[in-house]
N, C-alpha and C positions, 0 to 999 in steps of 0.2 A: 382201179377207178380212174375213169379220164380227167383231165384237168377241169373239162364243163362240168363233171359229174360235182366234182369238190366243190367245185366256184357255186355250183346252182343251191348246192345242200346250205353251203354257207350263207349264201343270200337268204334262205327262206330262215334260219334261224333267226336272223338279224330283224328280216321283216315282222317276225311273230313275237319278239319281247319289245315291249313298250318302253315308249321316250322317256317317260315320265312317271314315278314310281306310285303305287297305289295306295290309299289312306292305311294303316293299321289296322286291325281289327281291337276289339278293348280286350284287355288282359280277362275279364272275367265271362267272356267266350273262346275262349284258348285255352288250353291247358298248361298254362308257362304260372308258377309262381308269382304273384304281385310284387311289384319291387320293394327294396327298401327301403323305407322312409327316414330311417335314424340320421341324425346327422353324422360326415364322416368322424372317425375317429380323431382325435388329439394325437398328432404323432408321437409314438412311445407307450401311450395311456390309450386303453379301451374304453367302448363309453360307460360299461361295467364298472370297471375299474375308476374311474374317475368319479362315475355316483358314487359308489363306495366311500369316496375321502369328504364327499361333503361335510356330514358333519363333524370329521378334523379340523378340515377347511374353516367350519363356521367360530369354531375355539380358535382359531390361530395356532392350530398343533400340528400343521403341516408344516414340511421344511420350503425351502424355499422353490428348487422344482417344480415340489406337486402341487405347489398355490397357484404358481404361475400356466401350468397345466390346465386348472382346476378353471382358472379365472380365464383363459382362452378358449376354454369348451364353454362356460356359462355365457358366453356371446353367442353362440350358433344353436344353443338347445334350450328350446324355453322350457320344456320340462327340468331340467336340470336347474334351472333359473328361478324356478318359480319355491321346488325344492329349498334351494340357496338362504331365498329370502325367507322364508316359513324358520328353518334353522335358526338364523341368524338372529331372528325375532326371540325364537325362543333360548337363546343364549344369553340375552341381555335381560330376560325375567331371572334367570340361575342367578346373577349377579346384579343387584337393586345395587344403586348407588350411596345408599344409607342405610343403616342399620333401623330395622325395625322399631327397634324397644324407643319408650321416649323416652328423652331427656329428664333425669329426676329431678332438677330444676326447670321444667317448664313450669308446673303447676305455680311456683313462687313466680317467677317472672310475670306469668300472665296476673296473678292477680295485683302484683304489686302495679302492671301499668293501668290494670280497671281503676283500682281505688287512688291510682295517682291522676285520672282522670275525674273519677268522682269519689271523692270520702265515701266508706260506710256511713250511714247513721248509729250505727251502733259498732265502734271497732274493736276486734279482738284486742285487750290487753299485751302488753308488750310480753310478760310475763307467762302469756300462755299462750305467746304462738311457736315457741320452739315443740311444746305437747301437739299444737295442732299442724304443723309441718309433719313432723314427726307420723304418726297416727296414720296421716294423708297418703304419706310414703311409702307405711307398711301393707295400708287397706289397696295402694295402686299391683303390691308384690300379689297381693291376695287373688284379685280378681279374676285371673286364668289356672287359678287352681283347678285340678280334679279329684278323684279321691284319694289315688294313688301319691301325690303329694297331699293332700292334707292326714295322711295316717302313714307320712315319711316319720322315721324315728329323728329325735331329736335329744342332746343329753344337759340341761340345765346344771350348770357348772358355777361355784362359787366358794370364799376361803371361810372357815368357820371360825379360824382367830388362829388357830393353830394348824390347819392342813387345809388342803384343797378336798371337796367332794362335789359331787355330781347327785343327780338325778334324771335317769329318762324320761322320756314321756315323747308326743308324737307334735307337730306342727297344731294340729287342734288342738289338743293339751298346754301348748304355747298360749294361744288366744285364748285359753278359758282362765289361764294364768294373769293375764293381764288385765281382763274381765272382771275377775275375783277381788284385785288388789288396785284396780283404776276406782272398784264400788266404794274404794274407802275416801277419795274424791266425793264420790257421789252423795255421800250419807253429810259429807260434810257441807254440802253445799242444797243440802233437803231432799237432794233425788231418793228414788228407788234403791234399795240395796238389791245387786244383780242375782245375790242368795236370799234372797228371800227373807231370811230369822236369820241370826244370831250365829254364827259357826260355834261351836261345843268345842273348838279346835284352840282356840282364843280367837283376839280379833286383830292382831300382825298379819302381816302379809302371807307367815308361810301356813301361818292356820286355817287364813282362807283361802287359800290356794287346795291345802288337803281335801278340807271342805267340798271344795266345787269339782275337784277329781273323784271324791267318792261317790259324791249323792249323784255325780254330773250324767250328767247331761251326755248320755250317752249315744252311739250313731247316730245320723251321720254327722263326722265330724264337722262340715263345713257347716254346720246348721249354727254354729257359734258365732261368726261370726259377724249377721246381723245386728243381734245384741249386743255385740262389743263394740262396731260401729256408732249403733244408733245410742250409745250411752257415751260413747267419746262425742259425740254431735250436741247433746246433752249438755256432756258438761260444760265444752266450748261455748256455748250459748248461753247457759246458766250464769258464769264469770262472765260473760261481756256485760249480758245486761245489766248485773250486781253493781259493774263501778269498781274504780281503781281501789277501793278500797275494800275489796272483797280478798286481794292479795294478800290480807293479814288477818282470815279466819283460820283459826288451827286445824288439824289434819291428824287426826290420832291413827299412829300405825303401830299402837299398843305400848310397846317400851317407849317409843320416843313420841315426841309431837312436832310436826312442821307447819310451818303459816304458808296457807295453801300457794306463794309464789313460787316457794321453795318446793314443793311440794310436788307441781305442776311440773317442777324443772327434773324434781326426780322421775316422775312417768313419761316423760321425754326420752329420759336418760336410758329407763329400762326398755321402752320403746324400742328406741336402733338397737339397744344392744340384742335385744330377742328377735329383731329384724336379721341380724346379722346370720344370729342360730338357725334362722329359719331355711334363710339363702346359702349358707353354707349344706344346710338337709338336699334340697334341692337341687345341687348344684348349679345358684346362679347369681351374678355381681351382685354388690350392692354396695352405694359412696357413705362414706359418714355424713353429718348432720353437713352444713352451713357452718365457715368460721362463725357468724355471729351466735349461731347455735350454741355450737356447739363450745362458745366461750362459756354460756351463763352455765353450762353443765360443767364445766373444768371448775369455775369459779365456785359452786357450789360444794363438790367433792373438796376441793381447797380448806373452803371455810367451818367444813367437819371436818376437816382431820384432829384440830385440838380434844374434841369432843371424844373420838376412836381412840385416839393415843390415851386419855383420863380411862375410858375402860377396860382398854387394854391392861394398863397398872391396878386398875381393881380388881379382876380378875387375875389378875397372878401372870398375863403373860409377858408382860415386858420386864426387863431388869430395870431396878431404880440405875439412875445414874449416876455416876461418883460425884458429881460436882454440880445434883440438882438441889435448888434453892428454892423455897417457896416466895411470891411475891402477891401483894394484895392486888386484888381486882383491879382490873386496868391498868394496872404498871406493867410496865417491860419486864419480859424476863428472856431464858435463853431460845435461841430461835433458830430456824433450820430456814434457811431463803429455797423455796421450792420455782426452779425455773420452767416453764412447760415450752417448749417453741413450736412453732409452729403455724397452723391458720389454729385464730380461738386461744392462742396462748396467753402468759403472760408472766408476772412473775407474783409471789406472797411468802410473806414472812409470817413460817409458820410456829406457834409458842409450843413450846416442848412441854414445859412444868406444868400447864395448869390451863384450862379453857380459860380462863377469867383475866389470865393477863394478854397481855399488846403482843405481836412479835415487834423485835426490833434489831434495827440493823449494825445497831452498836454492841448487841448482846448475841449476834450471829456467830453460832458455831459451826457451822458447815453448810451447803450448797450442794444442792441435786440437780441437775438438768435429766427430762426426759421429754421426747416426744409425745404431742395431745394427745393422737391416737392409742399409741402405747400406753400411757398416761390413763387412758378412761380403761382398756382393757384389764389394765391391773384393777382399777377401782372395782369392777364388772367380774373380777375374778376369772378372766381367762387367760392371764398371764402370771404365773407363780412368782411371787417379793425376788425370789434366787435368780430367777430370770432376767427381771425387767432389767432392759440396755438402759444403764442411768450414767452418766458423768456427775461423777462425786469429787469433793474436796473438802476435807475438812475431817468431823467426829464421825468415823465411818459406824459405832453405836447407832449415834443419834438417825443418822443416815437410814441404817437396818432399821430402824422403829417409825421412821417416815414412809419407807414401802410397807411394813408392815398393818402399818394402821391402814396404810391406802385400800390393801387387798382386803382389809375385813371390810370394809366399807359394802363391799357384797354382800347378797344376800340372795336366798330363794324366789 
């Protein structure tokens, strides 16, 4: 080919492709795939790979790399971002910053700032607001019951003067328990008896207690506890409007008799402690009383002990003591200083020989320290006299016959 012939061919090529290049055609008249829209990768991490760690990312359970990874793609990919924050949201629901449950002192706080603002016209009795704290406490444990806890077993535990024994029964058999034996309140104070007649059982706490297990009130268990409520509302109303002097009506719990302040203090007493039964069933916390509570409850278990110890030796279980003396009423005789510490504590000088004399500090043979709490569980019989942690000093006898009394103090 001549040189014209090259020269000419090459000129017409040149003349026939254009200056200036032509628009595109759109991809979706083409046959070429649509590009890709993902943002590019995170060098090292895919963008797979990288959604993936979100929600480690969102716990803080990434190492330090793949945060840093994680938090360089969530710049560029708003899906990943949007991801991110949905997570993250739902991270901080997994972990509330407070504990659900309330506080078992709310209920006291708030009402003591109402009535520090405005007086009741009518105020509960000093005497029976540890019964009505108390009560308050157990009906707030009650309230999210289902059946499955209210027909959890439960085993009523108590010392009979000489050994520990038990009885089971369920969380409603609890409540019918204290139903049965709060009505002895009630009768003394005009209410309703919660039985209806006369238990055939006698009329002690534990015979009305059988009483209301036999004829009771059978499923569903939770059905109990309206009635037990609305009769502790009852009686708390009944005492206030009565007047301070309603504090010294008697209170027949068949062998013995209490003036209903004392009385109120003991169904306080048995109150947490079957609160306790209950929440131990369940498995779930629960604080003891209020120091100021739970002082008048220490202080009354205190002031029977003389009374325990005198039955104890009428009964046959205690040993006389070598060097016991009889003294007339109201004199001093020997005495055992019981220390309790703690919140509620305190100290009393308790008379060995005889209900009707004094304790006294000059006539003290020995010293017990124990803990309140420990202190009422023994009284409550769910710590064995052998067991309870006590610091002694002194007539370790006399000593043995002070937890001893403590733990009969129990009952069904």
């Amino acid at each position: 080919m001549s040189p014209a012939g090259y020269g000419g061919e090459v000129a017409g090529r040149v003349a026939r492709q254009p200056r200036i290049p032509l628009p595109r055609g759109s991809v979706e008249d083409g046959e070429l795939p649509p590009p890709d829209l993902a943002p590019p990768p995170t060098p090292g991490l895919d963008h797979q790979v990288l959604r993936s760690l979100l929600g480690a990312w969102a716990l803080a359970a990434c190492s330090p790399e793949e945060a840093g990874a994680v938090e360089e793609h969530l710049g560029s990919c708003p899906g990943c971002a949007d991801e991110a924050l949905r997570l993250r949201a739902a991270v901080g629901l997994l972990h509330p910053p407070e504990t659900l449950d309330l506080d078992p002192a709310l209920r006291t706080r708030v009402l003591e700032h109402c009535l520090g603002r405005r007086p009741p016209r009518i105020p509960v009795p000093v005497w029976a607001r540890p019964y009505d704290a108390e009560t308050a406490r157990l009906d707030a444990l009650l309230q999210d019951f289902g059946d499955a806890e209210w027909d959890a077993p439960v085993r009523l535990r108590w010392f009979d003067g000489a050994a520990a024994t038990s009885r089971p029964t369920t969380v409603g058999g609890v409540i019918g328990h204290l139903l049965a034996v709060d009505g002895l309140i009630a009768l003394a104070l005009g209410l309703a008896d919660p039985l209806g007649e006369p238990p055939p059982d006698g009329t002690g706490p534990a015979g009305r207690t059988e009483t209301y297990w036999r004829t009771g009130h059978g499923p569903p268990a939770h059905a109990v506890r309206g009635p037990w409520r609305d009769q502790v509302h009852d009686i708390v109303r009944t005492a206030s409007f009565t007047g301070s002097g309603a504090g010294k009506l008697p209170v027949s719990y068949g062998e013995f008799t209490l003036p209903l302040h004392d009385a109120l203090t003991d169904r306080a007493f048995e109150c947490w402690v079957h609160a306790e039964d209950i929440a131990d069933a369940v498995d779930y916390p629960y604080d003891p009383p209020s120091p100021r509570h739970l002082h008048h409850m220490i202080d009354l278990a205190a002031r029977t002990l003389p009374t325990a110890l005198a039955a104890r030796r009428q009964a046959g279980l205690a040993r006389p003591a070598e060097t016991r003396h009889l003294v007339t009423a109201g004199g001093p005789g020997r005495s055992v200083r019981l220390e309790i510490e703690g919140s509620g504590g305190g100290e009393w000088l308790i008379p060995l020989d005889s209900p009707a004399a004094v304790g006294s500090a000059d006539h003290e043979v020995a010293h017990v320290a124990l803990d309140g709490i420990e202190f009422c569980h023994l009284a409550a019989g769910r710590v064995p006299p052998e067991e309870a942690v006590a610091g002694q000093l002194g007539d370790r006898t006399a000593i043995r016959e002070i937890l001893l009394a403590t733990a009969t103090l129990s009952r069904l």
